[in-house]
Residue, then its C-alpha position, 0 to 999 in steps of 0.5 A: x520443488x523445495x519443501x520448506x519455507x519461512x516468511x519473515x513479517x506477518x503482514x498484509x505481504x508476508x501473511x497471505x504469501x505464507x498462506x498461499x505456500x502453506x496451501x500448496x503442501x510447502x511447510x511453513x514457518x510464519x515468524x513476526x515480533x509482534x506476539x498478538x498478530x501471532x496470537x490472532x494468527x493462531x486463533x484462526x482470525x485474520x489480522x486485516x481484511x484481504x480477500x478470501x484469506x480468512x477461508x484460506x487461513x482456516x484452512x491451512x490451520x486445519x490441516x497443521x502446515x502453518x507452524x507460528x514463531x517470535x524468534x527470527x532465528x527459527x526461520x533457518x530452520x526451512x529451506x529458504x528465507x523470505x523476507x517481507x520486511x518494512x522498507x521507510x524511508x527516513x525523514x530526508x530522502x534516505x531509505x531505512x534497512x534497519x529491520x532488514x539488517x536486524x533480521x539478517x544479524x539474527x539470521x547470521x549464525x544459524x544460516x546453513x549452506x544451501x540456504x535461499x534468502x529472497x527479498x520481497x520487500x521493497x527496497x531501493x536499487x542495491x539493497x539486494x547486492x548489500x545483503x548478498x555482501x553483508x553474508x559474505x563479509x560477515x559469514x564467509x559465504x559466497x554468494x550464488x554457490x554455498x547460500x544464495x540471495x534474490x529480489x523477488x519484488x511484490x507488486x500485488x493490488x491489495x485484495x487481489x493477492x490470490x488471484x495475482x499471485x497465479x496470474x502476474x509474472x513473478x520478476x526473480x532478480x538473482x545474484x548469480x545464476x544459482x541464486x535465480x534458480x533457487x528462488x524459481x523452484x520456490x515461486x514456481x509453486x504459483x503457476x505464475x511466468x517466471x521472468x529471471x533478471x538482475x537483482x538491480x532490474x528488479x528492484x527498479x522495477x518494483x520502484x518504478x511500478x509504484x512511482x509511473x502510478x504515483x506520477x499518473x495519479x498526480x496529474x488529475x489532482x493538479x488538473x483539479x486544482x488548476x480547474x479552481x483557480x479557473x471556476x471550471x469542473x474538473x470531471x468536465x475537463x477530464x471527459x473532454x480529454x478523453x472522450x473518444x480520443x485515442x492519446x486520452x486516458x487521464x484518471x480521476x483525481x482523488x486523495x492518492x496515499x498509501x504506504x507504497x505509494x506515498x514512500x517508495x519514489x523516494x527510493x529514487x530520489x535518495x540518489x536520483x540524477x534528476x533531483x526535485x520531480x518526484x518531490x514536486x508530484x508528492x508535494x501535488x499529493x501531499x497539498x490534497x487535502x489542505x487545498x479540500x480544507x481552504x477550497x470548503x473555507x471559502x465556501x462556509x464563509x472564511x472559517x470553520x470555527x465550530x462547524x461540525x464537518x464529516x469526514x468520510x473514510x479514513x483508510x488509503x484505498x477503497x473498500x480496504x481495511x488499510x489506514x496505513x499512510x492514509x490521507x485522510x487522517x491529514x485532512x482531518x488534522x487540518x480541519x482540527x487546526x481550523x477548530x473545526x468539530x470534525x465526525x468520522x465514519x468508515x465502514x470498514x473501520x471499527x471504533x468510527x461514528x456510525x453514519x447517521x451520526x456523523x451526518x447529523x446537523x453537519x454543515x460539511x461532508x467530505x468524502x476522502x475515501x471512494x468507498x463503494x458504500x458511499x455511491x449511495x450517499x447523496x439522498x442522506x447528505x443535508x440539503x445545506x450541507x456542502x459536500x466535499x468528494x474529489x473522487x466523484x463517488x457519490x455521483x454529484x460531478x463537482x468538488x465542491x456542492x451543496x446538495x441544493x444545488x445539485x437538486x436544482x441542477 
């Protein structure tokens, strides 16, 4: 087993992979630009809610394997490099590797034979073969004999990462035999299946995790919007379709963002042969919340103008900390554009209005994230009030509702 390893980018990937390898006796390097993440890091504090990571980072803190660094170069120091770096993509279906490269430029003088660079960020099919390239063109190196470069994709649920990365296989994507085997010696540390492939298998499948749920997710909230125009209830249609129905299983609908998801199917559709249909389902995403927006305006009468609206979450995914790509931060640009006075609470979000402040005197309530907080919902929302919950958290069974008429039901 290898002894030593630097993770480059201290993130919600890069953090708790360095913690977990620190945790089983590797030395570890955590390196990040951002100097107060490496200040809280060191404080013993979690930058971001991920669960039992805060126990875990203690820890490790305590028992010195975690050594924090500013400079990327310092990462040489350790047998391999693994990279979980931001991925975007660009404004016109192009994907961004330039904080990739700008590592790799960093990396290049103190790169050493025996050196095992892994990519765990993102990418789209071939990045992993350009930066196994970009070290020979610029280095000399080959490939798989004096350093060797993988693709090892993270595809852990956010607030499951330790249990998954001991239970899912671990998808390894070598170029050249020598490189797979290098990665394996790492990753094996977990306990997980090791499943060795090509680099470009691994990135496709990595992509193509995150697009088959985006385009899953898509159909219920076109469902949804289809159930309006016909003045049906959706949660109704979605039960009869999979009520004791073997080719059922349509999800619920809801407000579906996300950095991965609402990013990665473009690192298919930069290049894609068939053009046009992963932008059709981002466009069903994307139109959630203005179709929430217009579909509450009809019912308060053609204007929100001064109406005090309540949003409720503002983070991408349930019971998470993570606003990153969220929707709801949309929706309430929306509302804002209609002149709306528009409250904000999320429980896991520090700075927003408490509770029963938002829910004072509104005459909306939107529910953008399913929290599991707001299950017990109903009984606080005014009775005039309409209530907006597209995941159906609260229990009501309808998009669109005013608690009156739920008590009435």
């Amino acid at each position: 087993m290898q002894k030593s390893v630097a993770v480059v980018g201290l993130g919600r990937i890069g953090l708790p992979l360095a913690l977990s390898f620190a945790d089983r006796g590797l030395a570890v390097i955590g390196v990040d630009k951002d100097p107060s993440r490496l200040e809280t890091i060191a404080a013993g504090r979690m930058p971001f809610h991920e669960t039992g990571t805060q126990e875990l980072l203690e820890r490790v803190l305590a028992r010195g394997g975690l050594r924090l660094s500013q400079r990327v170069e310092d990462a040489a120091e350790a047998d391999s490099i693994t990279l979980t770096l931001g991925t975007p993509a660009h404004s016109h279906i192009e994907i961004d590797i330039s904080d990739i490269r700008d590592v790799l430029d960093k990396l290049l003088p103190a790169l050493r034979d025996g050196h095992s660079l892994i990519l765990r960020s993102t990418v789209a099919p071939g990045t992993t073969e350009w930066v196994a390239g970009y070290l020979e063109q610029r280095r000399g190196f080959t490939v798989g004999e004096d350093v060797f470069v993988s693709h090892v994709p993270e595809r852990i649920a956010e607030n499951h990462f330790l249990e998954e990365i001991e239970t899912l296989p671990c998808i390894i994507g070598g170029v050249g035999e020598g490189s797979g085997q290098r990665a394996a010696q790492l990753f094996e540390v977990f306990g997980a299946e090791i499943v060795q492939t090509t680099p470009v298998q691994a990135e496709l499948a990595k992509i193509w995790t995150n697009i088959y749920r985006y385009v899953n997710f898509a159909l219920p909230n076109l469902l949804l919007m289809n159930c309006e125009q016909f003045g049906a209830n959706v949660f109704e249609v979605i039960e009869l379709i999979n009520h004791d129905y073997p080719r059922g299983g349509i999800a619920q609908p809801g407000l579906t963002a996300g950095t991965c998801l609402r990013k990665d199917f473009a690192f298919s559709e930069e290049r894609s042969s068939a053009p046009g249909m992963l932008l059709a389902v981002s466009r069903v995403h994307e139109t959630m919340p203005l179709f929430l927006v217009e579909g509450l305006k009809r019912r308060l009468g053609g204007s929100l103008r001064d109406r005090k609206v309540a949003v409720l979450g503002l983070t991408f995914k349930r019971d998470s900390d993570d606003l990153r790509d969220s929707l709801s931060l949309k929706l309430i640009r929306l509302l804002e554009r209609e002149l709306a006075l528009v409250a904000r609470h999320d429980p896991h979000v520090p700075g927003t209005d408490p509770l029963e402040s938002a829910l004072a005197d509104v005459d909306a309530v939107m529910v953008a994230t399913n929290h599991s907080e707001y299950e017990t919902l109903l009984p606080k929302v005014p009775r005039t009030a309409v209530l907006v919950d597209p995941w159906n958290v609260t229990g009501a069974g309808r998009v669109f509702s005013t608690a009156d008429e739920l008590v009435t039901a």
